[in-house]
C-alpha positions, -999 to 999 in steps of 0.1 A, spaced: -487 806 -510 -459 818 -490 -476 840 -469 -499 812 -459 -469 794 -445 -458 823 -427 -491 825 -405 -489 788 -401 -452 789 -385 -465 826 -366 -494 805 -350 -472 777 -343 -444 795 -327 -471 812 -305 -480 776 -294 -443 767 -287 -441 801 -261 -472 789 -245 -463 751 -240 -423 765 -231 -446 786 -203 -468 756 -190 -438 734 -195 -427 715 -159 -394 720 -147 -383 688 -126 -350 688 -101 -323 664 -113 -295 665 -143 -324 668 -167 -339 698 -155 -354 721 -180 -342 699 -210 -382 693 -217 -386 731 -213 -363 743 -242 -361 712 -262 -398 726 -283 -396 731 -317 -413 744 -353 -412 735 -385 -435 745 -414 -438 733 -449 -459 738 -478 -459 702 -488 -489 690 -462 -522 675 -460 -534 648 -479 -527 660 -516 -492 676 -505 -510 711 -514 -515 726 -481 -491 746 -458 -488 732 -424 -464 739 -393 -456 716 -365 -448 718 -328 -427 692 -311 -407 683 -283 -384 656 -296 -375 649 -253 -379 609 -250 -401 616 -224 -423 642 -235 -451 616 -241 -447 605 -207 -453 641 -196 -484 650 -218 -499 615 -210 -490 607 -179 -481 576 -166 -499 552 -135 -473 570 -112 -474 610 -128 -500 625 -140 -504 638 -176 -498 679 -176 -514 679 -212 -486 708 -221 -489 707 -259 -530 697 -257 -534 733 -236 -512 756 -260 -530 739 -290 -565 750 -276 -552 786 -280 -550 778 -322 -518 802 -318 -546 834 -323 -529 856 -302 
C-alpha cells in the first residue's frame, strides 16, 4: 500500500532529524560532512517475501561506523542506535 510507505519514510525522516541533531561535529576539513551526509530511502519491495514496505536511514560517511561504534581510541556516540529508540513516533 502506498500509504504504508509513506509512514515508513515519515518515521524514517524523523529518525534522520534526530541523528542530524545528536550528530558530532569535529574541527578539521571534514567538519560537519557526517552531520549532513544522512539519508532515506523507502521501498515497497522489503522483508523477507519482498511484500513489505520498509525505509532506511543511512550515513554513507566512511567513517560513520567508526563514530556509532567507537574505536580503542574514541568512543562510540551510538548516533543512529539513539534516534532509532525514538521508532520515528513523533
Amino acid at each position: 500500500m502506498p500509504g504504508m510507505e509513506a509512514e515508513m519514510l515519515r518515521r524514517a525522516n524523523v529518525i534522520k532529524a534526530i541523528a542530524q541533531g545528536n550528530s558530532p561535529v569535529y574541527e578539521g576539513p571534514q567538519g560537519g560532512q557526517y552531520k549532513s551526509a544522512w539519508e532515506t530511502d523507502s521501498t515497497s519491495r522489503g522483508g523477507r517475501r519482498r511484500d513489505r514496505a520498509v525505509a532506511y536511514v543511512r550515513n554513507p560517511s566512511y567513517y560513520a561506523r567508526w563514530v556509532e561504534y567507537g574505536t580503542e581510541r574514541v568512543p562510540a556516540h551510538h548516533v543512529l542506535l539513539r534516534a532509532a529508540q525514538s521508532g520515528g513516533a513523533n
